[in-house]
KEMARZA-302396 format. One record per residue (C-alpha): residue number from 0; z, x, y. Coordinates in steps of 0.1 Angstrom, whole numbers, plus 5000, padded with zeros to 4 digits. Layout:
<recs>
<rec><nr>NUM</nr><c3>Z</c3><c1>X</c1><c2>Y</c2></rec>
...
</recs>
This chain:
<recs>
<rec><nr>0</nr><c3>8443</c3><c1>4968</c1><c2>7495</c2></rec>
<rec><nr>1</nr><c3>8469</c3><c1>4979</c1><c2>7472</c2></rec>
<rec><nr>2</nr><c3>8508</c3><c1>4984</c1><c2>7482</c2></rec>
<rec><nr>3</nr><c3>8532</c3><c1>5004</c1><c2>7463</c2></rec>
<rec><nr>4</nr><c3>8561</c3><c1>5007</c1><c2>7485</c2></rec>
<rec><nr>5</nr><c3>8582</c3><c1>4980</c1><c2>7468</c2></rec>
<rec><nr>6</nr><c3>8577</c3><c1>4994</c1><c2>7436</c2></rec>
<rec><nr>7</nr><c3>8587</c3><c1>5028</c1><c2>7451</c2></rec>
<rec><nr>8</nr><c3>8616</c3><c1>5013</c1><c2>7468</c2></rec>
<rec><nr>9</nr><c3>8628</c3><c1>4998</c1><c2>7436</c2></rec>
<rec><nr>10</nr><c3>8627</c3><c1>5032</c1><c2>7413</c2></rec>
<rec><nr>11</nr><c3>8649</c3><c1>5048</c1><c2>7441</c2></rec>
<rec><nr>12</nr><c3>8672</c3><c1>5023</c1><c2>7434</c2></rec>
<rec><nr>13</nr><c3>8671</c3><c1>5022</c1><c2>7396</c2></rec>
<rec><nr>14</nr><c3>8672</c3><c1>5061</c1><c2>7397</c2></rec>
<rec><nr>15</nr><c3>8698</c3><c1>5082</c1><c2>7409</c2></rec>
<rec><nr>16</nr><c3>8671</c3><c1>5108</c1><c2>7419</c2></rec>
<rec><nr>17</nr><c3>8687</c3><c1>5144</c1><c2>7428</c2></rec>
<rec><nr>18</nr><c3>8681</c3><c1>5147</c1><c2>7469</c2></rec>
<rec><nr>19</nr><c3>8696</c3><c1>5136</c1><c2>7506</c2></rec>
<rec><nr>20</nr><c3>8707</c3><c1>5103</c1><c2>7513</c2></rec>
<rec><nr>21</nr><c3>8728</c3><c1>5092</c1><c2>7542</c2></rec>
<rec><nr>22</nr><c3>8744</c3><c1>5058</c1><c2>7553</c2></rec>
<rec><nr>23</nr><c3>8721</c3><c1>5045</c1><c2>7579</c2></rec>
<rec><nr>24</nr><c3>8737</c3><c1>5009</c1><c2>7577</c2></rec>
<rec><nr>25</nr><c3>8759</c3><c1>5018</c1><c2>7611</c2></rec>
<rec><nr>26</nr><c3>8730</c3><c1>5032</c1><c2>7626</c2></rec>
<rec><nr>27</nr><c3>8710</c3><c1>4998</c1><c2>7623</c2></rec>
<rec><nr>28</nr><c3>8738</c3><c1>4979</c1><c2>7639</c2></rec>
<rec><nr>29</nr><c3>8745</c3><c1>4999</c1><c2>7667</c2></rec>
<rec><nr>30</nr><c3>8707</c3><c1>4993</c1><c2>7676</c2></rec>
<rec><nr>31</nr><c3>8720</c3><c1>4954</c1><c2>7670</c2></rec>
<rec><nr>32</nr><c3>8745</c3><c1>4958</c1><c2>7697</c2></rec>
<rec><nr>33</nr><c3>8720</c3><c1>4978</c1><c2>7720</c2></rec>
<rec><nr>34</nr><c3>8698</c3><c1>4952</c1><c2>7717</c2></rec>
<rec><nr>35</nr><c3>8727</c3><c1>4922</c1><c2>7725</c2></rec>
<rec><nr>36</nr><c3>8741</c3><c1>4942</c1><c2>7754</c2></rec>
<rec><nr>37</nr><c3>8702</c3><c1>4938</c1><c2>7767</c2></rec>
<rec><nr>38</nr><c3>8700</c3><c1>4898</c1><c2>7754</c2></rec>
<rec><nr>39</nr><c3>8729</c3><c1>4891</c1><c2>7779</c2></rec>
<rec><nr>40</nr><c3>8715</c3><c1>4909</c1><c2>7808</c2></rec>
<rec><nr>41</nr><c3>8681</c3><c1>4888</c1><c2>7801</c2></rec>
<rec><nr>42</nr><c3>8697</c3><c1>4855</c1><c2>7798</c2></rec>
<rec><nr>43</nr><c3>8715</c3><c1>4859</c1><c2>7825</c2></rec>
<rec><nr>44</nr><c3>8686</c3><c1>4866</c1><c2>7845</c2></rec>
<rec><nr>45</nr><c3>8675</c3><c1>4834</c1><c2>7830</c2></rec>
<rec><nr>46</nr><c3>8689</c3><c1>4800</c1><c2>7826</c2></rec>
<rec><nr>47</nr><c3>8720</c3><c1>4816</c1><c2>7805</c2></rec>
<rec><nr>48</nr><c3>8709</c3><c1>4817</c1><c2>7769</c2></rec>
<rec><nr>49</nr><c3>8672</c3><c1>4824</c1><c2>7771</c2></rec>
<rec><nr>50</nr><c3>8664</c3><c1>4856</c1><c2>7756</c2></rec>
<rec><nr>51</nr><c3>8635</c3><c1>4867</c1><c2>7734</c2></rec>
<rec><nr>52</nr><c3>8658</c3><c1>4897</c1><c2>7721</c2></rec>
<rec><nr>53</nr><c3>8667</c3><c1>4878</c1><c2>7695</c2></rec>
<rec><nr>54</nr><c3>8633</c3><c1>4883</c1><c2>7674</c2></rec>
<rec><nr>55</nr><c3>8643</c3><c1>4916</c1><c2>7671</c2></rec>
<rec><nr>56</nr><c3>8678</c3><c1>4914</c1><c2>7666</c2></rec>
<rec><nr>57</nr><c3>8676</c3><c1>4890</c1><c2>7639</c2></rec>
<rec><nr>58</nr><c3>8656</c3><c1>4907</c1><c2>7613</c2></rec>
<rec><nr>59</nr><c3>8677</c3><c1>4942</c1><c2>7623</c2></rec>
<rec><nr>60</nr><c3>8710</c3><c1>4926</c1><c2>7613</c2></rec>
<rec><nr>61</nr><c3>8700</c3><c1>4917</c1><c2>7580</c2></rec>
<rec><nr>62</nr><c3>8683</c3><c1>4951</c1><c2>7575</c2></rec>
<rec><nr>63</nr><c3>8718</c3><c1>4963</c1><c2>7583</c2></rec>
<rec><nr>64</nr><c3>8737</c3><c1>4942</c1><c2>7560</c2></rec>
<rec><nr>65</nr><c3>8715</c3><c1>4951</c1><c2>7529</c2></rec>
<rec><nr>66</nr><c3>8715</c3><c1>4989</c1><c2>7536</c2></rec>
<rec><nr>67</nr><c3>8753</c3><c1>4980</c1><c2>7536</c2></rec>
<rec><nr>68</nr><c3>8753</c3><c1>4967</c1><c2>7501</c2></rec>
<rec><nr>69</nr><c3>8729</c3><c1>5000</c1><c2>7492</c2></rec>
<rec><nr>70</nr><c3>8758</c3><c1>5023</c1><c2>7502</c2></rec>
<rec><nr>71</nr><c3>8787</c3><c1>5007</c1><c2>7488</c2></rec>
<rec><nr>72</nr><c3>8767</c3><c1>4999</c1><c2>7457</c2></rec>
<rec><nr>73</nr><c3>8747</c3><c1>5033</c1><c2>7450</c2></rec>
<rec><nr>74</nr><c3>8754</c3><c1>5060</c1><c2>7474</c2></rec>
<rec><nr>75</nr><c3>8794</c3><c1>5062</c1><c2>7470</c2></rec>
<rec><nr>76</nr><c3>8797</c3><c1>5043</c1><c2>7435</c2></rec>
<rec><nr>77</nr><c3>8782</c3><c1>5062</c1><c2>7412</c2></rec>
<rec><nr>78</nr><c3>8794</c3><c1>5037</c1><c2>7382</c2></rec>
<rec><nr>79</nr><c3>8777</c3><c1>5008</c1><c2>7401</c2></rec>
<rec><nr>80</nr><c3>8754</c3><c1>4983</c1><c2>7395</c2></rec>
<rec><nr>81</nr><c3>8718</c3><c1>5000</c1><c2>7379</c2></rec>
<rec><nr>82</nr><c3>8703</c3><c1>4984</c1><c2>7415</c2></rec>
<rec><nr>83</nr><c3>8723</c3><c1>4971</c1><c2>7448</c2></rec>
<rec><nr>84</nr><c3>8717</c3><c1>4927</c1><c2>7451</c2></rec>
<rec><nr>85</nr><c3>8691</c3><c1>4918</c1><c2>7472</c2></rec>
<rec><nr>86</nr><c3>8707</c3><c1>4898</c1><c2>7501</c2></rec>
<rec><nr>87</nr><c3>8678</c3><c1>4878</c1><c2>7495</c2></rec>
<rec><nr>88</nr><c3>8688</c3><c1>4862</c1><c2>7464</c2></rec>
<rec><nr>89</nr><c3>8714</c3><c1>4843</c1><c2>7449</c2></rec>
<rec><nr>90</nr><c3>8730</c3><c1>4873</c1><c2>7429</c2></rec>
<rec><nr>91</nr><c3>8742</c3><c1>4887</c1><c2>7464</c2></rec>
<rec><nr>92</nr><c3>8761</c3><c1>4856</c1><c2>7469</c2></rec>
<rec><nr>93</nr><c3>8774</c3><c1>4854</c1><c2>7431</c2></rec>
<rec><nr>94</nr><c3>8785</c3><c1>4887</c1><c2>7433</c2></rec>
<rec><nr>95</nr><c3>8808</c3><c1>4890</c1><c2>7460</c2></rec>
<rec><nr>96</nr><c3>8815</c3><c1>4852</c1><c2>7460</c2></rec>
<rec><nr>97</nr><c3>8807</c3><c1>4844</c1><c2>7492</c2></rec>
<rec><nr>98</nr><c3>8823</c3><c1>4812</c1><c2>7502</c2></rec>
<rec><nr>99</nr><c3>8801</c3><c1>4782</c1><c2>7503</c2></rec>
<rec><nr>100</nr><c3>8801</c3><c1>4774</c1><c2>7541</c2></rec>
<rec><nr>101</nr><c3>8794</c3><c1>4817</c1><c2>7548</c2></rec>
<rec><nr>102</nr><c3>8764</c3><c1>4816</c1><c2>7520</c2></rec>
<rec><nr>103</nr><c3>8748</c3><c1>4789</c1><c2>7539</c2></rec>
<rec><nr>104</nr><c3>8752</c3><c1>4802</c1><c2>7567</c2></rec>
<rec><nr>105</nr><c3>8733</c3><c1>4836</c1><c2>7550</c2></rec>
<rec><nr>106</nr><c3>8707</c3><c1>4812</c1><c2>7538</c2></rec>
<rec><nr>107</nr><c3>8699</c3><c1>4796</c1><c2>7575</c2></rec>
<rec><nr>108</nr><c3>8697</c3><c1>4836</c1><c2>7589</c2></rec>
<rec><nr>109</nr><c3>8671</c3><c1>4844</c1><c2>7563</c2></rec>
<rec><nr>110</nr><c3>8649</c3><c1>4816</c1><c2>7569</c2></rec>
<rec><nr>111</nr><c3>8652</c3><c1>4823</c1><c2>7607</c2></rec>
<rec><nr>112</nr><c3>8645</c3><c1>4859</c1><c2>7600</c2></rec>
<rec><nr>113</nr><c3>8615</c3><c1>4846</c1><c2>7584</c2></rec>
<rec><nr>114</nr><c3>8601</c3><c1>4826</c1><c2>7609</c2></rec>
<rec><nr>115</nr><c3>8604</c3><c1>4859</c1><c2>7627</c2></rec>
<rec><nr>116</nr><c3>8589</c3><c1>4883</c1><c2>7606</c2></rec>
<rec><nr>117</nr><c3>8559</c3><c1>4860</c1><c2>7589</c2></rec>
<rec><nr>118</nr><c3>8550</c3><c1>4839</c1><c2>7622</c2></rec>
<rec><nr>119</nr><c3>8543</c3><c1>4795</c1><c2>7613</c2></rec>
<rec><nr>120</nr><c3>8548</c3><c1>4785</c1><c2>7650</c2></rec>
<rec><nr>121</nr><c3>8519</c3><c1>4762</c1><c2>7648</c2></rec>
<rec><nr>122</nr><c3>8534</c3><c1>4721</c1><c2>7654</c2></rec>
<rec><nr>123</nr><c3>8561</c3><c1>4713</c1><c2>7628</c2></rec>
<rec><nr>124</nr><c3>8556</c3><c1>4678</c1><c2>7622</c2></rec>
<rec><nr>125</nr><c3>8592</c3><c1>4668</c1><c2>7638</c2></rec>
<rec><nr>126</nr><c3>8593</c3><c1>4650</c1><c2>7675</c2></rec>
<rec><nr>127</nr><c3>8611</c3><c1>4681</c1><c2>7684</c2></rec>
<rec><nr>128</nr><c3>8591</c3><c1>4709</c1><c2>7669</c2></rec>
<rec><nr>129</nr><c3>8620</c3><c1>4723</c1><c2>7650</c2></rec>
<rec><nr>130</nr><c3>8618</c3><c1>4721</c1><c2>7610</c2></rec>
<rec><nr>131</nr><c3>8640</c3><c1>4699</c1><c2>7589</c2></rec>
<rec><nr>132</nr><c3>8649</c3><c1>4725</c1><c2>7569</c2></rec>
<rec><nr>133</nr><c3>8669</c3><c1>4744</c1><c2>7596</c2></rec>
<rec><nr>134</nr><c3>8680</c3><c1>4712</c1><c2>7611</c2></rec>
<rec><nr>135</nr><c3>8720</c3><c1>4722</c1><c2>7603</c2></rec>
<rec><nr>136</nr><c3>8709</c3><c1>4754</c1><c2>7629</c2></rec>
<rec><nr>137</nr><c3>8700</c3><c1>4729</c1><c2>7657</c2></rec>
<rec><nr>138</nr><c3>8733</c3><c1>4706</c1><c2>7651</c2></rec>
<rec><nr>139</nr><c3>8754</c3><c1>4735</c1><c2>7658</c2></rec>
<rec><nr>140</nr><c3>8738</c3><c1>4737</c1><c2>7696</c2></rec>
<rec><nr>141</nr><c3>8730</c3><c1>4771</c1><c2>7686</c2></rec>
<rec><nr>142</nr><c3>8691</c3><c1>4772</c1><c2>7700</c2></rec>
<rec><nr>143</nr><c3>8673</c3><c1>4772</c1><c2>7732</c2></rec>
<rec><nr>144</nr><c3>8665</c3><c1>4737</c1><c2>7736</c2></rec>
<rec><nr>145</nr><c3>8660</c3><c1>4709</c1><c2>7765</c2></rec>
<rec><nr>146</nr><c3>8681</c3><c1>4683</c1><c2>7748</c2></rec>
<rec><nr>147</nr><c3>8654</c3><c1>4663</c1><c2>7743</c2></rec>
<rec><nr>148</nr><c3>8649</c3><c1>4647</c1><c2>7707</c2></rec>
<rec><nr>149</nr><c3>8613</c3><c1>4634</c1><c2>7710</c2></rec>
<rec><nr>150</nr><c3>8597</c3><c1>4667</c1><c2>7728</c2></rec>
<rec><nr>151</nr><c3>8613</c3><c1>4702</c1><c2>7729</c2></rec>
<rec><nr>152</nr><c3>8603</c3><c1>4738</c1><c2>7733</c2></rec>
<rec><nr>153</nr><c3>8579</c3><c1>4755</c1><c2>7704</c2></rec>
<rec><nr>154</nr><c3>8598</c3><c1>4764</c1><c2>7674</c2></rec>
<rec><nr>155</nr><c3>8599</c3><c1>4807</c1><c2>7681</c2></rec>
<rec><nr>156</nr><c3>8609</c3><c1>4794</c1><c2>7720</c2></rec>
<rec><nr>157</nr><c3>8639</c3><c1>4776</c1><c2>7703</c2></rec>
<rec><nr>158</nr><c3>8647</c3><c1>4807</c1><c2>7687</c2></rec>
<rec><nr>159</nr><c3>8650</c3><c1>4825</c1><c2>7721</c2></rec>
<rec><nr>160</nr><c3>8684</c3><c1>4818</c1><c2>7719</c2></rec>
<rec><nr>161</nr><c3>8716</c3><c1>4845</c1><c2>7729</c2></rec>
<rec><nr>162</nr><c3>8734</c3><c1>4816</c1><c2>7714</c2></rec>
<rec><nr>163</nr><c3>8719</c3><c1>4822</c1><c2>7678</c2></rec>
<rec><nr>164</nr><c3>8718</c3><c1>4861</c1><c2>7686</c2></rec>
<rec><nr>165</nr><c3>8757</c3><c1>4863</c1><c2>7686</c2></rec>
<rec><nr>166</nr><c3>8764</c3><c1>4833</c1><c2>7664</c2></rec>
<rec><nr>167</nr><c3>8738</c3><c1>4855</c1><c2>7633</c2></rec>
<rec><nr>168</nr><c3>8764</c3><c1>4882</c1><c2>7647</c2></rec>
<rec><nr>169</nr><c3>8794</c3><c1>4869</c1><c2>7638</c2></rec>
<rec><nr>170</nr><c3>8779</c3><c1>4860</c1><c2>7606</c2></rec>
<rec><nr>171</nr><c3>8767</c3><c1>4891</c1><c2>7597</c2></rec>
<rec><nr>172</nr><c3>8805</c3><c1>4905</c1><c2>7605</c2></rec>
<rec><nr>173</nr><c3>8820</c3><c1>4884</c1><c2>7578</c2></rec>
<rec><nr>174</nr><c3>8796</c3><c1>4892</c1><c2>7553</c2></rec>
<rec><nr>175</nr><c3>8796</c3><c1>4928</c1><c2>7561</c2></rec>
<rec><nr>176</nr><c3>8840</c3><c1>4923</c1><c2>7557</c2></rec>
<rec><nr>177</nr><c3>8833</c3><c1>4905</c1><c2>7522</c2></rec>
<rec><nr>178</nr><c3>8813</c3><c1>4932</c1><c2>7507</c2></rec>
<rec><nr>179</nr><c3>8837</c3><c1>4957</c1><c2>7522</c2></rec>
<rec><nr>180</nr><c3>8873</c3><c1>4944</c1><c2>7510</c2></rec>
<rec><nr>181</nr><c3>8853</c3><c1>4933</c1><c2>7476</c2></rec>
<rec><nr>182</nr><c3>8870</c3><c1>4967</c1><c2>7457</c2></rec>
<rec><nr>183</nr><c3>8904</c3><c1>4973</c1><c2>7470</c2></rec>
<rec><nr>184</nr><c3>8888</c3><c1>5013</c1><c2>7455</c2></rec>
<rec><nr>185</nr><c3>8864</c3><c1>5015</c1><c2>7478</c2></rec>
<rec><nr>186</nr><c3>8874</c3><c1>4994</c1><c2>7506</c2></rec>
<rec><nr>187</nr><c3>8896</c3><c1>5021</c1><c2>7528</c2></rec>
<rec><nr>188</nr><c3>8855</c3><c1>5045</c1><c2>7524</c2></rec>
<rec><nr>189</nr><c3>8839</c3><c1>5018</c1><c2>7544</c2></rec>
<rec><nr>190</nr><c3>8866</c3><c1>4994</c1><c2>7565</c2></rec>
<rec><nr>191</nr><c3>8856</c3><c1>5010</c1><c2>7596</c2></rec>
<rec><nr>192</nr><c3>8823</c3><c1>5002</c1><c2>7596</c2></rec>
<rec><nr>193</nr><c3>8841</c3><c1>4967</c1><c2>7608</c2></rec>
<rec><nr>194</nr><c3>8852</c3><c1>4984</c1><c2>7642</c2></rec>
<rec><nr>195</nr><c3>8814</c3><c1>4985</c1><c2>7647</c2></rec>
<rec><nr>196</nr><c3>8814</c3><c1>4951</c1><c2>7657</c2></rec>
<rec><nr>197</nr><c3>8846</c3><c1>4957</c1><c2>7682</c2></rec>
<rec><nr>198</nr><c3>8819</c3><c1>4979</c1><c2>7703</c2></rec>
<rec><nr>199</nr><c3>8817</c3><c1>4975</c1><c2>7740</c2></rec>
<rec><nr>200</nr><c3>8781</c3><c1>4961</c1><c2>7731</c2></rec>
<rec><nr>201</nr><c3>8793</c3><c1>4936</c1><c2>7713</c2></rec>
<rec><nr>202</nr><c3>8820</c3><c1>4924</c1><c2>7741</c2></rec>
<rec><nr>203</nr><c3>8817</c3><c1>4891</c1><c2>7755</c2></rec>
<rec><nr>204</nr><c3>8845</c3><c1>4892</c1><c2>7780</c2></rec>
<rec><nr>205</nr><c3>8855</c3><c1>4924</c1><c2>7799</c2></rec>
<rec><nr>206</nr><c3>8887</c3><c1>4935</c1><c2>7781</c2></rec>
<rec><nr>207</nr><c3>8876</c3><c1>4915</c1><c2>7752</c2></rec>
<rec><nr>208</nr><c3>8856</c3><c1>4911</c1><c2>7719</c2></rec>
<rec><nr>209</nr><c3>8843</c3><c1>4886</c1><c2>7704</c2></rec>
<rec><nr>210</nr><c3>8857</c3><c1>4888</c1><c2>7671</c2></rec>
</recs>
């Protein structure tokens, strides 16, 4: 069966085609912070961290962070770039020049977004059923895990973690301040969008944030 939404997708972005648009980036993350304030009641129902909100906040905060880059690109630049970088590719981090420790930091959300969103979670091949290739994830203690390096949880149980929910959190909040202060001209149109992440969602403490 043929599928012609990315095709679709991509003219509306090439063409500045006469009609409504809105910014919808702040409407995505305050479903993110919904969807955290529920992560903390479930883990701490649970053992602390255990939370399955995460498949769903993952994948929403990079939806978020390109429809960023959409409106500060093409809704309120009209001189911008002919199309808005795909936070997918390199060009998004060329662009903005993300620093090297925050574009690998990108790169490990993506590929955790996409064990989400296009399901492996058959056996890995490591003694702890996580892949190599998002090993730097697991060093940072950032996953639901037993500890245990020669037998672990399944690789999407790993990823039950309220520990990688708010760490892919704080992530997203510095890319979303790079793009934003990247054009001292446009900055002071989108700089709150920051006080987003100051919500009482997004509170870790009472009486405190977590950035």
């Amino acid at each position: 069966m043929s599928r012609h939404g990315t095709q679709d997708r991509k003219r509306r972005l090439e063409h500045r085609y006469v009609g409504q648009g809105a910014s919808s980036s702040q409407d995505l993350l305050v479903l993110v912070a919904r969807l955290f304030e529920l992560s903390k009641r479930s883990a701490a129902r649970a053992d602390g961290n255990w939370s399955t909100f995460t498949y769903a906040g993952l994948p929403m905060l990079l939806a978020a962070l390109q429809a960023l880059v959409v409106e500060y690109e093409h809704l309120l630049n009209p001189g911008g770039p002919t199309v808005p970088a795909d936070i997918n590719r390199p060009e998004f981090v060329e662009q903005y020049r993300i620093p090297e420790n925050l574009a690998s930091d990108l790169d490990d959300l993506i590929e955790l977004r996409n064990e989400i969103m296009h399901p492996a979670h058959v056996p890995t091949g490591t003694s702890d059923n996580w892949p190599e290739y998002l090993r730097r994830v697991k060093n940072l203690g950032l996953l639901n895990s037993t500890g245990t390096p020669n037998g672990d949880y399944d690789l999407l149980g790993q990823i039950a973690s309220h520990r990688l929910f708010e760490w892919a959190i704080g992530v997203t909040r510095s890319l979303y301040e790079v793009v934003i202060l990247s054009d001292s001209r446009r900055t002071p149109l989108f700089v709150e969008f920051l006080q987003t992440f100051d919500s009482v969602w997004f509170s870790n403490l009472p009486g405190g944030v977590l950035w």
